[in-house]
PDB file of N, CA, C and O in Angstrom:
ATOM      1  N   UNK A   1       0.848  -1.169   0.000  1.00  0.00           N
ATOM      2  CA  UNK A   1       0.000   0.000   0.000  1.00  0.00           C
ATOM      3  C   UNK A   1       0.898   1.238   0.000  1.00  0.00           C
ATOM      4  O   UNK A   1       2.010   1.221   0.528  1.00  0.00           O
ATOM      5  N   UNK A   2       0.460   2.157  -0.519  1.00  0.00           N
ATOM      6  CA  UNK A   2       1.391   3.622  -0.514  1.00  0.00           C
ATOM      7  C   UNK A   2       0.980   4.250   0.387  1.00  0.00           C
ATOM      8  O   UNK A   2      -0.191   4.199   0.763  1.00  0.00           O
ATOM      9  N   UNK A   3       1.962   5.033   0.953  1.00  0.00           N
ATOM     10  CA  UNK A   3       1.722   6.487   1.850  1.00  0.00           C
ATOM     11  C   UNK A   3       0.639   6.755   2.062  1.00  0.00           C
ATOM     12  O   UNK A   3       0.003   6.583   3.102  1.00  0.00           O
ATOM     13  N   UNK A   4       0.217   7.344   0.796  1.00  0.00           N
ATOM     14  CA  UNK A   4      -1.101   8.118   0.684  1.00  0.00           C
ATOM     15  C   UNK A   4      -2.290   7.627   0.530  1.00  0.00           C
ATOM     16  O   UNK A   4      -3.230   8.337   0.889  1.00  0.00           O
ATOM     17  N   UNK A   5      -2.621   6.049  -0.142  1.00  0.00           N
ATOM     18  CA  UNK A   5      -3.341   5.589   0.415  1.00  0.00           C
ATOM     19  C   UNK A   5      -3.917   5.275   1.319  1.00  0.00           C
ATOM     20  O   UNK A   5      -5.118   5.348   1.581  1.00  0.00           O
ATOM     21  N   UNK A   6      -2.502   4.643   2.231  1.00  0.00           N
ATOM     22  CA  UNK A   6      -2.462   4.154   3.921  1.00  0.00           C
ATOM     23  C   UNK A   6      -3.064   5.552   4.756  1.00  0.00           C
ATOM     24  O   UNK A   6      -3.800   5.508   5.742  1.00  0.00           O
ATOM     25  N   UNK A   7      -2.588   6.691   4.143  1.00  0.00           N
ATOM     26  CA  UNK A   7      -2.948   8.005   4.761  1.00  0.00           C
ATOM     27  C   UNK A   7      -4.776   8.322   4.675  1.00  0.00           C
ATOM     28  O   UNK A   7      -5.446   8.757   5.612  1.00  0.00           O
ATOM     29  N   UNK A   8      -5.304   7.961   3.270  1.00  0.00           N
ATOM     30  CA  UNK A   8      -6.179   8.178   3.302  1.00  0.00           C
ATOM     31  C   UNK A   8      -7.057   6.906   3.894  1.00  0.00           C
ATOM     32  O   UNK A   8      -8.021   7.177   4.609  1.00  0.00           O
ATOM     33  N   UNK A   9      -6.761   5.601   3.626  1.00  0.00           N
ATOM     34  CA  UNK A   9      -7.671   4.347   4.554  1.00  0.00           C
ATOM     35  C   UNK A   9      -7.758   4.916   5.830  1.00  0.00           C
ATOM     36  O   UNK A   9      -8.864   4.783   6.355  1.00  0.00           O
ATOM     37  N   UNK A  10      -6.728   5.641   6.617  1.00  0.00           N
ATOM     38  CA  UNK A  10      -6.796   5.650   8.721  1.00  0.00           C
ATOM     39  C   UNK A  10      -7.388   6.990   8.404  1.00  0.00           C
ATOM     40  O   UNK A  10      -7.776   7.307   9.528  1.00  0.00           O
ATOM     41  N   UNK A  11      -7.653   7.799   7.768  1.00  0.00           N
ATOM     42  CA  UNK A  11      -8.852   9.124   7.589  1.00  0.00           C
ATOM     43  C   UNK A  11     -10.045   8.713   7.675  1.00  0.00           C
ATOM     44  O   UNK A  11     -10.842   9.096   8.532  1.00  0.00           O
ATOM     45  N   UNK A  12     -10.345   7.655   6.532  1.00  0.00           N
ATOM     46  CA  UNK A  12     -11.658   6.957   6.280  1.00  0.00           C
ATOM     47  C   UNK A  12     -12.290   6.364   7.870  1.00  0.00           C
ATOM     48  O   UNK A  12     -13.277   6.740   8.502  1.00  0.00           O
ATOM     49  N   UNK A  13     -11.194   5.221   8.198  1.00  0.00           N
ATOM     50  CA  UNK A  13     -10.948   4.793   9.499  1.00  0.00           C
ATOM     51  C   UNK A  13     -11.453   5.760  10.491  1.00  0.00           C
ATOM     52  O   UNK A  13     -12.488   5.691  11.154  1.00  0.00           O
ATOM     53  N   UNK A  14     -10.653   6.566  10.480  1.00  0.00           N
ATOM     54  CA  UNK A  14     -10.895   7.383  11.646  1.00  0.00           C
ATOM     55  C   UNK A  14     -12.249   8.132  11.867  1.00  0.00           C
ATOM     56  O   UNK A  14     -12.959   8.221  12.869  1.00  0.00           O
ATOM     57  N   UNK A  15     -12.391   8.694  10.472  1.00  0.00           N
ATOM     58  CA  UNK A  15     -13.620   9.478  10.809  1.00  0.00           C
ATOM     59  C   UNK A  15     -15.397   8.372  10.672  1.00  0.00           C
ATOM     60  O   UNK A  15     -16.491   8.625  11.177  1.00  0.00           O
ATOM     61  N   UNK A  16     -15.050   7.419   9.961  1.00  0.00           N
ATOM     62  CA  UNK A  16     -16.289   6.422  10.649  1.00  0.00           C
ATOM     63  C   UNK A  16     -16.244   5.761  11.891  1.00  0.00           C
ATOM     64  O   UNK A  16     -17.387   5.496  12.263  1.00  0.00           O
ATOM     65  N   UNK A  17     -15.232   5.328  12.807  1.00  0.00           N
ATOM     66  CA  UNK A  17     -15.143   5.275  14.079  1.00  0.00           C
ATOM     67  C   UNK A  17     -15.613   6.487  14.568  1.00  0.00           C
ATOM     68  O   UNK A  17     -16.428   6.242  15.458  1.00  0.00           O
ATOM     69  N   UNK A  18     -15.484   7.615  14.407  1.00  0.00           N
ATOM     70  CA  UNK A  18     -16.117   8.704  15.306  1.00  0.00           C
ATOM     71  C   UNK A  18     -17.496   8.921  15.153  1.00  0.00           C
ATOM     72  O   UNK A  18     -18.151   9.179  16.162  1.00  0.00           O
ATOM     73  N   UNK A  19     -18.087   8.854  13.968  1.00  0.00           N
ATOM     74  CA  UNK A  19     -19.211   8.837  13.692  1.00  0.00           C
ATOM     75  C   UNK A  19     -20.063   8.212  14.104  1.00  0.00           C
ATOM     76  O   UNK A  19     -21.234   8.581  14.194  1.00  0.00           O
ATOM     77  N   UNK A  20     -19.469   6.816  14.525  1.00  0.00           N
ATOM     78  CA  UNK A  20     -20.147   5.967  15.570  1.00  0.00           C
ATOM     79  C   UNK A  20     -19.933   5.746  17.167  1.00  0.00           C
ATOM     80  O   UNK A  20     -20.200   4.807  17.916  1.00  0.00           O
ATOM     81  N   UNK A  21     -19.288   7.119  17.375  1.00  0.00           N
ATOM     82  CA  UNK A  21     -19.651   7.206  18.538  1.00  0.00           C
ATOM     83  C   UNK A  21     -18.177   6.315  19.194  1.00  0.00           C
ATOM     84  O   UNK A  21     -18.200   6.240  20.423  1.00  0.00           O
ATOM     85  N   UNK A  22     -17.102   5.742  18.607  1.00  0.00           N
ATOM     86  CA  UNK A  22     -15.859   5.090  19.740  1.00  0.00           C
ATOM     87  C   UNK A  22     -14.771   5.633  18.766  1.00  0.00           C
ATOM     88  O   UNK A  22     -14.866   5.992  17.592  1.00  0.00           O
ATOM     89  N   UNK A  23     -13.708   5.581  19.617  1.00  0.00           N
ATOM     90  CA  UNK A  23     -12.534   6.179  19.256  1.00  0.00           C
ATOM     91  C   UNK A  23     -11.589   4.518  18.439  1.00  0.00           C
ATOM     92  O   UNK A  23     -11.633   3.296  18.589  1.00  0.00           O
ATOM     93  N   UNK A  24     -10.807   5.564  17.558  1.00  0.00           N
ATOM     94  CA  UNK A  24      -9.553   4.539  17.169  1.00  0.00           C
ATOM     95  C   UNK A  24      -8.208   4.668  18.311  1.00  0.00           C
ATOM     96  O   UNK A  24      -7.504   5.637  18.593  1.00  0.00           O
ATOM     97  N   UNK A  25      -8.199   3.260  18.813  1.00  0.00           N
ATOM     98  CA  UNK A  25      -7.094   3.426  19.805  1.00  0.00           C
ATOM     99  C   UNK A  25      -5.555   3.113  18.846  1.00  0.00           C
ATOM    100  O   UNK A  25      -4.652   3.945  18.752  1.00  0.00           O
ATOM    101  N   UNK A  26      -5.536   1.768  18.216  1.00  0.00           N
ATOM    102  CA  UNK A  26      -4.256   1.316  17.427  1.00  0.00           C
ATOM    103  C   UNK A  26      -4.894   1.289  16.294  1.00  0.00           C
ATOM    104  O   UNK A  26      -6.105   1.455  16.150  1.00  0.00           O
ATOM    105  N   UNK A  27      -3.874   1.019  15.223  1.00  0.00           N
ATOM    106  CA  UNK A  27      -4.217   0.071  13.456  1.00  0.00           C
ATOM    107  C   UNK A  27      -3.015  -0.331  13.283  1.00  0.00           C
ATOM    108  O   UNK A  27      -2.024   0.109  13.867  1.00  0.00           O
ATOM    109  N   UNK A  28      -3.048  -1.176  12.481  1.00  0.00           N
ATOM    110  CA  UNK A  28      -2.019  -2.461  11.753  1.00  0.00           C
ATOM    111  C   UNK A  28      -2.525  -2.603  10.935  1.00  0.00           C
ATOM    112  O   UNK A  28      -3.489  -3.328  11.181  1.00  0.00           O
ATOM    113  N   UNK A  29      -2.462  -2.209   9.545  1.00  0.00           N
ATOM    114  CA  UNK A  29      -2.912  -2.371   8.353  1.00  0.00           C
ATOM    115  C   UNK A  29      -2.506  -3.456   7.667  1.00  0.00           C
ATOM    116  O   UNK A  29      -3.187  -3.837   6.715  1.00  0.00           O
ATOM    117  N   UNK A  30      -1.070  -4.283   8.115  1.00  0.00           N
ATOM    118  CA  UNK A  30      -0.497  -5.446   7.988  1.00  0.00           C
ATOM    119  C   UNK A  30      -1.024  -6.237   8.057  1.00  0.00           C
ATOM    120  O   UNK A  30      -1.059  -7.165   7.249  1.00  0.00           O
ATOM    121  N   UNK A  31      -1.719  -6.107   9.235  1.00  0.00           N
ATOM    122  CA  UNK A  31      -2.819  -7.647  10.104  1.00  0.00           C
ATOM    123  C   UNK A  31      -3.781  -7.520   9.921  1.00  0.00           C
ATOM    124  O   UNK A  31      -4.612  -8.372  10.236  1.00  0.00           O
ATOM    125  N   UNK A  32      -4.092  -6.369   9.318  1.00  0.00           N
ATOM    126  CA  UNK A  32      -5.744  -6.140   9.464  1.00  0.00           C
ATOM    127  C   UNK A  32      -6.227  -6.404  10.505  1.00  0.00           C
ATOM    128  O   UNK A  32      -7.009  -7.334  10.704  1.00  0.00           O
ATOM    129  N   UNK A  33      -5.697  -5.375  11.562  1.00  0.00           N
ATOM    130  CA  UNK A  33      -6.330  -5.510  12.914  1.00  0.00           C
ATOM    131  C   UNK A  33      -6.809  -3.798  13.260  1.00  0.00           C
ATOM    132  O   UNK A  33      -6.137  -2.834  12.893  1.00  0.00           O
ATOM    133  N   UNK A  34      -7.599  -3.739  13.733  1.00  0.00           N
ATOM    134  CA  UNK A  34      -8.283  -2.179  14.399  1.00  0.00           C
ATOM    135  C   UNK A  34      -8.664  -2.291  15.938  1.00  0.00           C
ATOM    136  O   UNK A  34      -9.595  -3.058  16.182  1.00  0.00           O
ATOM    137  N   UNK A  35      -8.197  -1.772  16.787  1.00  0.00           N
ATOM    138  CA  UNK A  35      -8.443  -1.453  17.889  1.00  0.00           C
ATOM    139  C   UNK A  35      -9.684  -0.572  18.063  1.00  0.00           C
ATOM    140  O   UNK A  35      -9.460   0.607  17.791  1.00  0.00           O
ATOM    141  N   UNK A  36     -10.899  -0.840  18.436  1.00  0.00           N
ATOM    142  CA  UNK A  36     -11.419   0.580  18.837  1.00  0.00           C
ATOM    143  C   UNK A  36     -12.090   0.767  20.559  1.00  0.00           C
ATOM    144  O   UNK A  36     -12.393  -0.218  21.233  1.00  0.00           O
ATOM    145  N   UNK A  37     -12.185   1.731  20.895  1.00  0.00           N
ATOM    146  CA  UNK A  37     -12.606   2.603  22.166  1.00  0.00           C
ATOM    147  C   UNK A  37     -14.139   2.955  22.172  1.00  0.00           C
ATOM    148  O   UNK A  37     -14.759   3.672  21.386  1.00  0.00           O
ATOM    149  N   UNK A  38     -14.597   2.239  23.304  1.00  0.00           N
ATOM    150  CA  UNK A  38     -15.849   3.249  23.776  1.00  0.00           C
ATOM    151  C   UNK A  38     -17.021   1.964  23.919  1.00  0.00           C
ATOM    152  O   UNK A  38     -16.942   0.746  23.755  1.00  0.00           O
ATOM    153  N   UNK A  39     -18.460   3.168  24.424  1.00  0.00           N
ATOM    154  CA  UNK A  39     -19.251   1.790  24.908  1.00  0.00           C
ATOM    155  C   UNK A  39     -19.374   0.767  24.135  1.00  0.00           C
ATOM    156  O   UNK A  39     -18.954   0.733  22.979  1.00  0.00           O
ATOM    157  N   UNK A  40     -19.956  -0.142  24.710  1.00  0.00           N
ATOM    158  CA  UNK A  40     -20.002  -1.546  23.947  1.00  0.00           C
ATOM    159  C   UNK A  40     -20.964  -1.676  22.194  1.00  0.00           C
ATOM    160  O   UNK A  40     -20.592  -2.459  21.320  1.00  0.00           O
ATOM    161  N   UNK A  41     -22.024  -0.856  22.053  1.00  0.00           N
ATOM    162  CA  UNK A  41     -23.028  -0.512  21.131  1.00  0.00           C
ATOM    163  C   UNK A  41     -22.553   0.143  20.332  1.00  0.00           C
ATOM    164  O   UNK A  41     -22.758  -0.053  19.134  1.00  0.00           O
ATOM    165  N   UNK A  42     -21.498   1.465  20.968  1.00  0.00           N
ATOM    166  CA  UNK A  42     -20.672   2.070  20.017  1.00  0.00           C
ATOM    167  C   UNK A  42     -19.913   1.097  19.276  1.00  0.00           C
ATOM    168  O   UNK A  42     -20.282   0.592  18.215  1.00  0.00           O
ATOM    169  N   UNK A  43     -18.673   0.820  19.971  1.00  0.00           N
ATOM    170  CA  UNK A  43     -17.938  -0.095  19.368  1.00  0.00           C
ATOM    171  C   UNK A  43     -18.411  -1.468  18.253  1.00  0.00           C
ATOM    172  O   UNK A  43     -17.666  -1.985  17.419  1.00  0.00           O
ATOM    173  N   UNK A  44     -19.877  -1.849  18.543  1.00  0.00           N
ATOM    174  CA  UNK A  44     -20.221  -2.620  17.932  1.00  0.00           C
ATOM    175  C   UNK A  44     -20.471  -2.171  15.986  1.00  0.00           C
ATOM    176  O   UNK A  44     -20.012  -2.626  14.938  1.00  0.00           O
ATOM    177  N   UNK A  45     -21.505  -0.991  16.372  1.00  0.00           N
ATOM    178  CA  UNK A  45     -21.585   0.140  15.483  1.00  0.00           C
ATOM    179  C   UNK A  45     -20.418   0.200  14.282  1.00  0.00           C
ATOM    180  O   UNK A  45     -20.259  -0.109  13.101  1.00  0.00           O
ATOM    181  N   UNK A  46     -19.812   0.727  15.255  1.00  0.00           N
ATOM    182  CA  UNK A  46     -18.112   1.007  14.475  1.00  0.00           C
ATOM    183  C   UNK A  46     -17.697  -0.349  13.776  1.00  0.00           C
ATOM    184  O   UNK A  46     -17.642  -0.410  12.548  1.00  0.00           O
ATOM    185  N   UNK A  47     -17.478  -1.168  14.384  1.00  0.00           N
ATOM    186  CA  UNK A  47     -16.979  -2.545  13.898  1.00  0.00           C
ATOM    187  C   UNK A  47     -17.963  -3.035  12.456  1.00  0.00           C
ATOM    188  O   UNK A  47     -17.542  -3.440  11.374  1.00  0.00           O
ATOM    189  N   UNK A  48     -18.632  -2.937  12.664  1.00  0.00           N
ATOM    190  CA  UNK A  48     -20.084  -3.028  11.723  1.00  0.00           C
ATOM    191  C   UNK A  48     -19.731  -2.263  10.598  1.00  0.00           C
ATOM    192  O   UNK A  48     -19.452  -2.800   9.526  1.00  0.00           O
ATOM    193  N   UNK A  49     -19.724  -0.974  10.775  1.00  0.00           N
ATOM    194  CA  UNK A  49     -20.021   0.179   9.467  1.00  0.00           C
ATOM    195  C   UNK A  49     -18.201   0.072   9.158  1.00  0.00           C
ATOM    196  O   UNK A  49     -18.081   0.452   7.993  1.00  0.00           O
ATOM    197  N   UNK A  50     -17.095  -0.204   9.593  1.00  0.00           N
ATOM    198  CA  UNK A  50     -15.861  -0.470   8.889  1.00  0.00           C
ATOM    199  C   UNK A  50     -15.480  -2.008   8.310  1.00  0.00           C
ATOM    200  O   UNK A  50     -14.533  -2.363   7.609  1.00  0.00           O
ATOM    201  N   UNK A  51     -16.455  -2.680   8.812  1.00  0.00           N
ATOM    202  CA  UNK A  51     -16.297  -3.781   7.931  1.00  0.00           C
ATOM    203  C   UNK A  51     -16.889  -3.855   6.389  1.00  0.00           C
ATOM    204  O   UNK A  51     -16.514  -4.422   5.363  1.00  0.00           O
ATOM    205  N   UNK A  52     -18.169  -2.870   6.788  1.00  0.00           N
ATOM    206  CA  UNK A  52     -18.797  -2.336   5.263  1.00  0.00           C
ATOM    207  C   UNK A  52     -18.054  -1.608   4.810  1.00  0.00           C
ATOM    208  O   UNK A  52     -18.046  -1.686   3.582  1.00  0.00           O
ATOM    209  N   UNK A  53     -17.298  -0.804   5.263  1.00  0.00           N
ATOM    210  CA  UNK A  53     -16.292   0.268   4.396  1.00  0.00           C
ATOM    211  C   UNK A  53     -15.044  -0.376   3.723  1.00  0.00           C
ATOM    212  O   UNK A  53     -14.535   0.110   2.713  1.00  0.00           O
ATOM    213  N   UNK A  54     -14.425  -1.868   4.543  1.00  0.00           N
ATOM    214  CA  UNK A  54     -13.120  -2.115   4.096  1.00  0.00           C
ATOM    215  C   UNK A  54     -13.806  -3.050   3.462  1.00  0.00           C
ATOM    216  O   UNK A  54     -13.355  -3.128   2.319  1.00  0.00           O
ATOM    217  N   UNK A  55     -14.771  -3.887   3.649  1.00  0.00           N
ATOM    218  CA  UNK A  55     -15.199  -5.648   2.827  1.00  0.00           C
ATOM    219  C   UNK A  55     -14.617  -6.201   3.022  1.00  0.00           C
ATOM    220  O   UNK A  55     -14.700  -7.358   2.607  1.00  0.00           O
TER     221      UNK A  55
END
């Protein structure tokens, strides 16, 4: 992945985690792993609407 891609995926990332209400704590774009923060419904939310965003 390039820079600026990687730059723009943790934008994307970031700002649909907020939208749902939990924060991005880590990313590993390697592992395809995402950390996220906050209540449990949030976080669920989030997990949900970035799995629709990445597929």
């Amino acid at each position: 992945m390039t820079e600026m891609s990687e730059s723009l995926l943790l934008t994307l990332v970031k700002e649909t985690a907020e939208k749902h209400g939990c924060r991005l704590v880590d990313v590993d774009f390697d592992n395809h792993v995402l950390n996220l923060d906050g209540p449990d419904e949030a976080v669920e939310a989030c997990a949900a609407a970035l799995a629709k965003l990445l597929g």
